[in-house]
LUMPARO-428390 format. One record per atom (N, C-alpha, C): x, y, z; residue in one letter. Coordinates in steps of 0.001 Angstrom, whole numbers, plus 500000, padded with zeros to 6 digits. Layout:
     xx     yy     zz residuo
      X      Y      Z       A
...
END
This chain:
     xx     yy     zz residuo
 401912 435708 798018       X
 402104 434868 796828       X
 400825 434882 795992       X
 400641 435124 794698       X
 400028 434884 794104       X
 398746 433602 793731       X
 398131 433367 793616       X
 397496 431927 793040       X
 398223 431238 792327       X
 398538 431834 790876       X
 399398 431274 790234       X
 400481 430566 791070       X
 401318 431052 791949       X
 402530 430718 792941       X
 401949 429700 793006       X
 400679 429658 794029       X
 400935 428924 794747       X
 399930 427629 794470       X
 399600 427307 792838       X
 399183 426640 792196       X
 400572 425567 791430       X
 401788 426776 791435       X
 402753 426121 790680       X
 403707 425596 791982       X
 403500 425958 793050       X
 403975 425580 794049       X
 403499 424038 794487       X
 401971 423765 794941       X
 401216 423302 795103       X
 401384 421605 794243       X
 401317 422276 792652       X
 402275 420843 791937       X
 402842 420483 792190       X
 404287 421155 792484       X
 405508 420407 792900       X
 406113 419786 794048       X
 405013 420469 794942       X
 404754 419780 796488       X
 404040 418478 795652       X
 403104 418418 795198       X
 401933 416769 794690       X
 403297 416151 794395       X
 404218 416068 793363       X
 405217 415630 792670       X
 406587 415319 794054       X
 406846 416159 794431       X
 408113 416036 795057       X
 407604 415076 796527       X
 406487 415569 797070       X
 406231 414821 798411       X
 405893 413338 798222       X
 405505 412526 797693       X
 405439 411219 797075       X
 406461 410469 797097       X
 407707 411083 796313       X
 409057 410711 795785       X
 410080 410675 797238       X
 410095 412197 797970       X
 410933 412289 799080       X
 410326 410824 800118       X
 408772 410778 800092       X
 407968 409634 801400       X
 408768 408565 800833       X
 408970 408277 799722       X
 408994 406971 799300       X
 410776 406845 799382       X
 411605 407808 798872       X
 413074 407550 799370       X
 413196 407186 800509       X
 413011 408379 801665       X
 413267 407921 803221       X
 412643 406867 803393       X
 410876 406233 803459       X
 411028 405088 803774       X
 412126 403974 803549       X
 412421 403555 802173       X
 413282 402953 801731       X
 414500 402598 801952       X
 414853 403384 802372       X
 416583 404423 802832       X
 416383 403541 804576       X
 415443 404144 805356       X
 414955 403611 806655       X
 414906 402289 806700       X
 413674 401322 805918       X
 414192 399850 805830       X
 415293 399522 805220       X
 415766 400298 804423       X
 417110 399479 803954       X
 418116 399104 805411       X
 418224 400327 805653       X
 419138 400171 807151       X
 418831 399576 808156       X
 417190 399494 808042       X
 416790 398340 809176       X
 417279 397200 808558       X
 417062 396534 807530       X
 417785 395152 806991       X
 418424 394953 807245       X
 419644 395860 806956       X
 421084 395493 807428       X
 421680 395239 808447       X
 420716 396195 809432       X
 421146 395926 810798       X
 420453 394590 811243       X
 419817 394475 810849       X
 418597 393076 811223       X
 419850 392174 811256       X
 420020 392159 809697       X
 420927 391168 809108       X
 422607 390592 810067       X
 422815 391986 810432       X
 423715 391968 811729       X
 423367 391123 812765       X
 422704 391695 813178       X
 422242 390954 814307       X
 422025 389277 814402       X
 421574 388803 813339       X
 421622 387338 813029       X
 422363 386692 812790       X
 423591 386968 811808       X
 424936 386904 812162       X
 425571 387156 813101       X
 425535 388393 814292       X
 426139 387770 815374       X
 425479 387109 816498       X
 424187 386798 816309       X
 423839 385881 817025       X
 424238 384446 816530       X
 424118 384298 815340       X
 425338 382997 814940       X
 426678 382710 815369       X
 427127 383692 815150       X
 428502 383767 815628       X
 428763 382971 817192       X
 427890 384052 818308       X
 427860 383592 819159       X
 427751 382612 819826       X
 426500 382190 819160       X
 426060 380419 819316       X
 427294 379548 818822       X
 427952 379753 817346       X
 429130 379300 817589       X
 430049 379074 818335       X
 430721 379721 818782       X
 431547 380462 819783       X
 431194 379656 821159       X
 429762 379856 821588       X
 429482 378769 822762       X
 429655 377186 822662       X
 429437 377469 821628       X
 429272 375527 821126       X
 430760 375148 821456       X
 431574 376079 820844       X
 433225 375406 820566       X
 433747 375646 822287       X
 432972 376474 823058       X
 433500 376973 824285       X
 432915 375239 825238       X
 431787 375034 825057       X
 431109 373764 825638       X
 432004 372638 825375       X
 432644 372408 823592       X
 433228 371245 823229       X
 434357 371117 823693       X
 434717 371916 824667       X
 436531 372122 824952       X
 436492 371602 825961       X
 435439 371816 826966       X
 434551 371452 828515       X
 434735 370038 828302       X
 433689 369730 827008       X
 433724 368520 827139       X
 434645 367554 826649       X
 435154 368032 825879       X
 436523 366969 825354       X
 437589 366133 826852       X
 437712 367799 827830       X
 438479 367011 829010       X
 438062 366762 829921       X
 436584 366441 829623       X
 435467 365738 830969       X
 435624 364244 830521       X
 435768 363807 829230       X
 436559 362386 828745       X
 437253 362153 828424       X
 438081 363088 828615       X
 439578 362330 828774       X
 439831 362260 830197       X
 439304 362931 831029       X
 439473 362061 832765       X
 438608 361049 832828       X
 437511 360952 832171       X
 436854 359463 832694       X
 438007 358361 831674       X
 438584 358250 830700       X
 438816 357242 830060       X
 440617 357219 831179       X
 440618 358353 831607       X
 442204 357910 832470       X
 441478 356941 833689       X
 440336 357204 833862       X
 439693 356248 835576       X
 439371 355482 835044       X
 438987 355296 834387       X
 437661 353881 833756       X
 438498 352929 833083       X
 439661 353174 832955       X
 440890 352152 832338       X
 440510 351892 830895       X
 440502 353154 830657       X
 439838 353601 828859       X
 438742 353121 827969       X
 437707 353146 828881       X
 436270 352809 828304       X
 435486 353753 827543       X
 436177 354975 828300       X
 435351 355702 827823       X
 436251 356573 826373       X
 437400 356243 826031       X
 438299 356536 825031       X
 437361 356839 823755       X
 437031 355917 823243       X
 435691 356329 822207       X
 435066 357519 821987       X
 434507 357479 823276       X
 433902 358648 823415       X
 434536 360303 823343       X
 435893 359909 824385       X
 436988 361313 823673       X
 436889 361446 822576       X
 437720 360568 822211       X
 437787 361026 820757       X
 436569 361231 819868       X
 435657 361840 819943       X
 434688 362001 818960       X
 434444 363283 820110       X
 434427 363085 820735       X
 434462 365055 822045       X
 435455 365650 820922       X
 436822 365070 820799       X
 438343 365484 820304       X
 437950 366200 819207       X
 437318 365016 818230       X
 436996 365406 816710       X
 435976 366294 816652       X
 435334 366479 817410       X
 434188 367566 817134       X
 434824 368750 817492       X
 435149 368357 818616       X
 436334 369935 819444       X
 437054 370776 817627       X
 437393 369433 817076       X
 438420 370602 815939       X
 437831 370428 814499       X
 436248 370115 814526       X
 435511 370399 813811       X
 434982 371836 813743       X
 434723 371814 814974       X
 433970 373430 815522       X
 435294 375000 815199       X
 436196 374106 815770       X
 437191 375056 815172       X
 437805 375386 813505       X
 437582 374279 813020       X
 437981 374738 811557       X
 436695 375368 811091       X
 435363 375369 811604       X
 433727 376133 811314       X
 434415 377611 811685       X
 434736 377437 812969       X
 435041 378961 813398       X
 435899 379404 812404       X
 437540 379046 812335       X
 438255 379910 810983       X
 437516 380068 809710       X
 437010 379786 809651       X
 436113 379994 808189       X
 435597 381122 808647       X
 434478 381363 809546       X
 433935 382317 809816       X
 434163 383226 810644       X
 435634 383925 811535       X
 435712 384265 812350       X
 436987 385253 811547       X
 437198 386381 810995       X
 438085 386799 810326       X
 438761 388023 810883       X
 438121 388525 811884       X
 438782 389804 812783       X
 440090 389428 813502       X
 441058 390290 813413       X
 442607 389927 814052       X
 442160 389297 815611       X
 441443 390013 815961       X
 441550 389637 817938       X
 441030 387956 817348       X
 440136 387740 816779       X
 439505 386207 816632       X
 440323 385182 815835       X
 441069 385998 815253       X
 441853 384852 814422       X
 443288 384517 815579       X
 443754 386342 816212       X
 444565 385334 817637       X
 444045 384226 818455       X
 443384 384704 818822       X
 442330 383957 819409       X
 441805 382004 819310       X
 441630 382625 818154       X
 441598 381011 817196       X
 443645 380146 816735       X
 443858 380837 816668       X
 445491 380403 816952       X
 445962 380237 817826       X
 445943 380561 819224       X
 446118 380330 820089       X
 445077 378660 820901       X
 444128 378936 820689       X
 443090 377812 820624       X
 443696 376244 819924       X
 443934 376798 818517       X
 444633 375812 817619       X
 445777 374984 818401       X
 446853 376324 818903       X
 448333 375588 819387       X
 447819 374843 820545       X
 447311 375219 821497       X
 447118 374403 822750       X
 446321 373001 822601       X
 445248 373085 821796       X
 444063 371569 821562       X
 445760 370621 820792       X
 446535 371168 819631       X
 447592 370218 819452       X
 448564 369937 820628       X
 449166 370549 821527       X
 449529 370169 822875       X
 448489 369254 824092       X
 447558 369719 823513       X
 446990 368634 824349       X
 446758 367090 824096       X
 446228 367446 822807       X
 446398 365902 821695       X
 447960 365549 821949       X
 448580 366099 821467       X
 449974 365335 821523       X
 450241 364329 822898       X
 450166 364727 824210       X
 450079 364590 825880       X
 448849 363414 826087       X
 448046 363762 825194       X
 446795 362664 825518       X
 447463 361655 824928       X
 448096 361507 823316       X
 448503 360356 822854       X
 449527 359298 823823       X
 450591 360383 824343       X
 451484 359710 825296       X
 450373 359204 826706       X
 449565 359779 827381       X
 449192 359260 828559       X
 448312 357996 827775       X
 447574 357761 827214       X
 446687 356885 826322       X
 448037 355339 826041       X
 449091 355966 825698       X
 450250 355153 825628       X
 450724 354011 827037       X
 450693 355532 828001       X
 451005 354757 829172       X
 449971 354059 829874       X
 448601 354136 829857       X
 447939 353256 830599       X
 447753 352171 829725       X
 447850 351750 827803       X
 447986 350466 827863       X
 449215 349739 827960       X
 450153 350491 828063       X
 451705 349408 828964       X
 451530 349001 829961       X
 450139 349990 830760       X
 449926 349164 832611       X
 450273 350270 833333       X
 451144 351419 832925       X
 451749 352589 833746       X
 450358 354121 834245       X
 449361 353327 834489       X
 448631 354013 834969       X
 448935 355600 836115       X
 449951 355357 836975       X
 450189 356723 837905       X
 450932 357332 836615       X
 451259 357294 835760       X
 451952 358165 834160       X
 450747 358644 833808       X
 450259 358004 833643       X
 449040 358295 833132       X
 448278 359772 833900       X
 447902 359409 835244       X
 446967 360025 836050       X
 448053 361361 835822       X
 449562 360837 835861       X
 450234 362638 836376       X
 450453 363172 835250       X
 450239 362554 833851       X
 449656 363795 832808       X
 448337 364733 832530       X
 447407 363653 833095       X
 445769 363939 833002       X
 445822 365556 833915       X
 446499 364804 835067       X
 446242 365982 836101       X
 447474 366622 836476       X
 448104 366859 835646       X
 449859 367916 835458       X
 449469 368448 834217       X
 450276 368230 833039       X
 450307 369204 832218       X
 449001 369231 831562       X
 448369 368332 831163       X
 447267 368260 830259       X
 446196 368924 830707       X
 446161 370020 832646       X
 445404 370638 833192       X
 445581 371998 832844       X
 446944 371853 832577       X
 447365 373596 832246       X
 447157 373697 830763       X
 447177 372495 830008       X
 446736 372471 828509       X
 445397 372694 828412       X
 444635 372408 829284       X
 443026 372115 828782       X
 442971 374155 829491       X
 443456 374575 831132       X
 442841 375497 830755       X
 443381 376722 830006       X
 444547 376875 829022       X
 444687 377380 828213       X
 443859 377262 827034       X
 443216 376200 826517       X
 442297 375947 825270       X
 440988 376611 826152       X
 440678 376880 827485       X
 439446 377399 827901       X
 439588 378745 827843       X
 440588 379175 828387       X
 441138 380628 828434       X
 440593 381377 826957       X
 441370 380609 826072       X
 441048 381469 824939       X
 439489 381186 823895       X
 438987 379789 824282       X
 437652 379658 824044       X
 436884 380843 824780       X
 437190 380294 825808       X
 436168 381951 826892       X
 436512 383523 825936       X
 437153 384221 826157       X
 437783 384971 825579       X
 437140 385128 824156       X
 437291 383717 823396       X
 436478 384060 821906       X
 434844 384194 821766       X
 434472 383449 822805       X
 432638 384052 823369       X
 432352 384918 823486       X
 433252 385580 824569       X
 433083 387272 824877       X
 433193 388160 823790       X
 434407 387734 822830       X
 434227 388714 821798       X
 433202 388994 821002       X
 432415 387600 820998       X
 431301 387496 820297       X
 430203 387831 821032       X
 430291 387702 821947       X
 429152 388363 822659       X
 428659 390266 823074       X
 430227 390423 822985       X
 430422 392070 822902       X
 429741 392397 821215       X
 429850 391619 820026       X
 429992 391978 818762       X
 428553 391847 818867       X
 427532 390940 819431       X
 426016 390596 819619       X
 425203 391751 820255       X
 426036 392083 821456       X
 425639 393093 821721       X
 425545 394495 821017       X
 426875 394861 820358       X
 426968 395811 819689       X
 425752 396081 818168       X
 425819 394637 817967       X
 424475 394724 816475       X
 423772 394816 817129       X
 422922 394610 818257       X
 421684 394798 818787       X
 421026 396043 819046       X
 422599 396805 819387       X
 422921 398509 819696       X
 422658 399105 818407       X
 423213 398746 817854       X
 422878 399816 816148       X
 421687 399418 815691       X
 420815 398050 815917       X
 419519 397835 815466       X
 418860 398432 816079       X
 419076 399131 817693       X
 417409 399604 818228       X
 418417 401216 817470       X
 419183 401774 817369       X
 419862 402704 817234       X
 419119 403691 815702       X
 419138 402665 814733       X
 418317 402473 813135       X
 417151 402590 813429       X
 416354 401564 814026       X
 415329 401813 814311       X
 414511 403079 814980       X
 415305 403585 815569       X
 415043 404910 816669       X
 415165 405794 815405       X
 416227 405898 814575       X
 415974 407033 813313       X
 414996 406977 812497       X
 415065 405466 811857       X
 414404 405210 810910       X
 412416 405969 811530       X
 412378 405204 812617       X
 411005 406263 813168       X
 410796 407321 813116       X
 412071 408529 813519       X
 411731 409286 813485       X
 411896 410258 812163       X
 412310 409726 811210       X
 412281 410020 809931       X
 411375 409691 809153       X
 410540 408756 809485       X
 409088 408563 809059       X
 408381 409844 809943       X
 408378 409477 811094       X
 407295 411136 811403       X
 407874 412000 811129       X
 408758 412541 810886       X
 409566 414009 810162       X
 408474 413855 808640       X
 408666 412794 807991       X
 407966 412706 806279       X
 406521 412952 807002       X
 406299 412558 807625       X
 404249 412105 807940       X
 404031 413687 808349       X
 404931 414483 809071       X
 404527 415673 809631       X
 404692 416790 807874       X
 405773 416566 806991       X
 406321 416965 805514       X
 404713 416776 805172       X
 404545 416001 805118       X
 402744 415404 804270       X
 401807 416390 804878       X
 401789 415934 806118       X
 400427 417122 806641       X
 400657 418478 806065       X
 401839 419048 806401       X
 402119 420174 805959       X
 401775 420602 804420       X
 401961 419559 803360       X
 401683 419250 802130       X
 400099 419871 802181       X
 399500 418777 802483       X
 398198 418590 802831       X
 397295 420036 802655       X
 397876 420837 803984       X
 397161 422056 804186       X
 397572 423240 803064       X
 398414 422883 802622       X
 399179 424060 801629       X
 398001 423940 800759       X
 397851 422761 800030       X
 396856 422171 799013       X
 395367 422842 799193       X
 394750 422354 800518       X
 393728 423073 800778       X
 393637 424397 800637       X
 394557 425329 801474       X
 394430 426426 801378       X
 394178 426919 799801       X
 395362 426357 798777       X
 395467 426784 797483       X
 394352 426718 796933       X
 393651 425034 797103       X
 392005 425203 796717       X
 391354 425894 796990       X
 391291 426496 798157       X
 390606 427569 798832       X
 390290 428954 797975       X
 391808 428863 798451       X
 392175 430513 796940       X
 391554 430433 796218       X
 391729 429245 794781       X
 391410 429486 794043       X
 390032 429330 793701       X
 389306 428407 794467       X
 387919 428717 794749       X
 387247 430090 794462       X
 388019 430726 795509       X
 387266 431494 796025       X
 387707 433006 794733       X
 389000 432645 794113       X
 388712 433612 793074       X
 387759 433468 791987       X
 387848 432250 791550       X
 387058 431969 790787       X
 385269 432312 790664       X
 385382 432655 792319       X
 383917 433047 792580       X
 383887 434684 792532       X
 384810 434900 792862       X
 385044 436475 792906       X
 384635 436860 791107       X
 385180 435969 790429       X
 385356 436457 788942       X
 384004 436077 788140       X
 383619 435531 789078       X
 382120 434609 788111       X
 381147 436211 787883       X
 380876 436082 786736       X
 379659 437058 786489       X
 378621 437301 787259       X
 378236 438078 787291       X
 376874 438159 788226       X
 375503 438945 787702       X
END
């Protein structure tokens, strides 16, 4: 190659290597963001998801004390109850994938079967009919509560598979995004020496041509 070449070469390496460093970086954090961004969302998710899985626990940990305690602790259900389908109308808002929205429907039908069963046993212990009482708590309202667990559990896991999975594509990004920075950093060196050499050249013609 000529000097000339590799003077006009030499430019467009100065020009083009700058522009390419500065896309791929860019390009690289962009995708780290996003995945970041993933990841925080389904770590939300998740934490959701546990919360509503805990409130289901606890909703029918008081409704057996208020069937023993000859409904002292009733109060207290119900605000377990109301939070229980607080957490769930949080979740439909935010939970929009078919498996989660079964999921969340299924959740839905059973907490209203259970409410419905609580109203009647709640009925019968203030008439005095307490063994009514006990053989809803611990008959149907057992197979009600662990159907609302069944599919609480179930909606954790999904979220926890989905937590896992952003975590997977974040070290995944990250692993490129690196090595597409040293692919550019190794582009540069290479830059680098072209440059020298060219100075070199032309140095050294320039000395060749100098008068003497």
């Amino acid at each position: 190659m000529t000097i000339r070449g590799k003077l006009v070469a030499a430019i467009v390496l100065t020009v083009i290597g700058p522009v390419v460093t500065i896309g791929v970086a860019l390009a690289a954090f962009g995708t780290l963001g996003e995945r970041s961004d993933d990841v925080e969302r389904a770590g939300a998710d998740q934490a959701r998801a546990l919360e509503l899985k805990f409130a289901v626990t606890d909703m029918n940990g008081w409704q057996t004390a208020w069937g023993y305690d000859g409904g002292r602790s009733r109060p207290t259900f119900e605000a377990s109850a109301e939070r229980t389908k607080e957490l769930m109308e949080a979740a439909s808002a935010e939970f929009t994938a078919a498996r989660e929205r079964a999921l969340l429907d299924e959740l839905g039908r059973t907490y209203d079967a259970f409410m419905e069963l609580d109203a009647d046993a709640w009925e019968a212990l203030q008439a005095g009919r307490e063994a009514e009482t006990r053989r809803i708590l611990l008959g149907p309202e057992i197979r009600n509560f662990k159907a609302m667990a069944s599919a609480a559990d179930a909606l954790a896991d999904e979220q926890e598979r989905r937590a896992v999975l952003a975590a997977s594509e974040f070290d995944d990004a990250r692993t490129t995004a690196r090595r597409e920075l040293v692919a550019v950093g190794i582009g540069a060196g290479v830059v680098i020496v072209l440059l020298l050499i060219t100075a070199q050249d032309v140095v050294r013609l320039a000395l060749e041509r100098r008068p003497t």
